[in-house]
C-alpha positions as a printed Julia matrix, in Angstrom:
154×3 Matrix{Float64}:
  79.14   91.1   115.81
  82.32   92.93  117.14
  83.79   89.84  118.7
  83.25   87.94  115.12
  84.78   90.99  113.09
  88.14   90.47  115.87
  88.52   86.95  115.12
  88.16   87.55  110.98
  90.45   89.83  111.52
  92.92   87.43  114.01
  92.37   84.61  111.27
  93.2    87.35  107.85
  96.48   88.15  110.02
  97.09   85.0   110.81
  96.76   83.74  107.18
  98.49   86.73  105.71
 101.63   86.72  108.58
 101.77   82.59  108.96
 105.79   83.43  110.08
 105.28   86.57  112.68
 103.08   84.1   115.26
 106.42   81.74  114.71
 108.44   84.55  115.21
 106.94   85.55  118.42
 106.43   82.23  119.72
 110.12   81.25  118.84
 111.91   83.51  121.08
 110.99   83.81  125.18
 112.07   85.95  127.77
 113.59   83.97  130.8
 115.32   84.12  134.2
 118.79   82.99  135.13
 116.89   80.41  137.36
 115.0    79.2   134.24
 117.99   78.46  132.29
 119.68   74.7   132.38
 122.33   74.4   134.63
 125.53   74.03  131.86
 123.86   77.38  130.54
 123.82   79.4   133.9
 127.52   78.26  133.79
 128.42   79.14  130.81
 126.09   83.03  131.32
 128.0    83.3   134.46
 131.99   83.06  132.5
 130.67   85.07  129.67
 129.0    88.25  131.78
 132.07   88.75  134.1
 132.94   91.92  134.6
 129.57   93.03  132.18
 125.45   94.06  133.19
 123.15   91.18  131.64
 120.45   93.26  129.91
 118.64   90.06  128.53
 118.24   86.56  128.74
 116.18   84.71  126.07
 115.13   81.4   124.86
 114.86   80.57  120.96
 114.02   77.82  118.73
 116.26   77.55  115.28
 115.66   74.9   113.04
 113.9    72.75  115.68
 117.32   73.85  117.98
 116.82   75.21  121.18
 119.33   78.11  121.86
 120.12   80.47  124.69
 120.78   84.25  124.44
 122.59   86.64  126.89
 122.4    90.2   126.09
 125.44   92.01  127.89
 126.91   95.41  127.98
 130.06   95.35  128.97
 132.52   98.48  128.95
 129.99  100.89  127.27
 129.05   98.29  124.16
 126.54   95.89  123.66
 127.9    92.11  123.26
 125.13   88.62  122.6
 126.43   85.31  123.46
 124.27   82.57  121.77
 124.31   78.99  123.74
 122.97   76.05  123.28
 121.46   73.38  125.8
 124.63   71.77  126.48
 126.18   75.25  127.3
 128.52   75.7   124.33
 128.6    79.07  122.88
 127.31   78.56  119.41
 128.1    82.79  118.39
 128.81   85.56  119.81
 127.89   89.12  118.48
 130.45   92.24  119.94
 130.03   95.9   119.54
 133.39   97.15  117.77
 134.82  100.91  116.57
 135.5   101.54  112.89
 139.08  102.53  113.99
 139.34   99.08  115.82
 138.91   96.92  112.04
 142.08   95.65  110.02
 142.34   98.3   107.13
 140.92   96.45  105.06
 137.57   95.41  106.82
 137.28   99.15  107.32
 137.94  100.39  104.01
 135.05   97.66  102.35
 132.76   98.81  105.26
 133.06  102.47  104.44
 133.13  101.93  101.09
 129.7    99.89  101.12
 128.3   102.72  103.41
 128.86  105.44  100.57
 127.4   108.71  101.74
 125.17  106.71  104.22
 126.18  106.46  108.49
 127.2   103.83  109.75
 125.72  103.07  113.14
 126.51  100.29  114.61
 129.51   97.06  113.79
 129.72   93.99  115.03
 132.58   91.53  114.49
 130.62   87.82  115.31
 132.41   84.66  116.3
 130.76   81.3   115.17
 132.21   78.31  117.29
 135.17   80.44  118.65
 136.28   81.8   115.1
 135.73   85.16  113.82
 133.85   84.33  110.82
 132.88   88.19  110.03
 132.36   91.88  110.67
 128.46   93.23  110.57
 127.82   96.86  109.96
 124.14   98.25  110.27
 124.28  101.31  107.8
 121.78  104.19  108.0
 121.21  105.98  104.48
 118.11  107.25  102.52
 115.86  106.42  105.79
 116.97  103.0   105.78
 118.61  100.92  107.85
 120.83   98.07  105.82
 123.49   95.54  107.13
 126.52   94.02  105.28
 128.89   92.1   105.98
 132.55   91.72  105.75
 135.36   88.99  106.03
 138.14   89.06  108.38
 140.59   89.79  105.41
 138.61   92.54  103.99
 136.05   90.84  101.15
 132.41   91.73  100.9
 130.52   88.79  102.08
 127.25   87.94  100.62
């Protein structure tokens, strides 16, 4: 009977949650021996000089895609590759004082009387394309982004 009542159970979350099994199945831990060999190239130029925390392989829409986690100089930076060993994005730790003026004016704006914990500038095919901040405020976490020249992006 206890065995039955764990796979009802399996089955209800599996019905209820169809995306979290995708979730988990989309994205794998992997070793630098695991990875194709235009990707261990392309890990290799982008951690020089950092620590690789993380190496992962994902599936986006039916793409599959490579992920470095680095920290480099004290910050966290993600370089997203695909298959071929092109870096699709990359995500980069940044200071508030480090943004144009008026990046950091909409980003402190936006966070009001909340903290801000944690921005991001991300590159998407070797463009900045925005600036993420994670904001911390009535025991929430939110994120918003922000165009190089300043504009809320939605």
């Amino acid at each position: 009977m206890k065995g039955r009542n764990q796979l009802r159970t399996l089955l209800t979350a599996a019905l209820l949650f169809p995306g979290l099994a995708l979730a988990q199945e989309s994205e794998q831990k992997v070793r630098m021996k695991d990875l194709p060999p235009a990707v261990q190239a392309t890990v290799k130029a982008q951690s020089k000089g950092a620590q690789i925390r993380g190496l992962s392989r994902e599936t986006e829409k039916g793409q599959t895609l490579y992920e470095v986690e680095l920290k480099i100089s004290g910050h966290n930076k993600d370089v997203l590759i695909d298959e071929s060993g092109k870096v699709i994005s990359v995500e980069e730790q940044v200071t508030l004082d480090s943004l144009p003026a008026a990046v950091k004016a909409e980003i402190q704006k936006q966070a009001g009387r909340g903290r801000i914990a944690m921005i991001e500038w991300v590159t998407k095919d070797g463009t900045l394309a925005y600036y993420e901040a994670h904001i911390k405020g009535g025991g929430k976490m939110r994120e918003i982004k922000v165009s190089p020249d300043g504009a809320l992006v939605k």
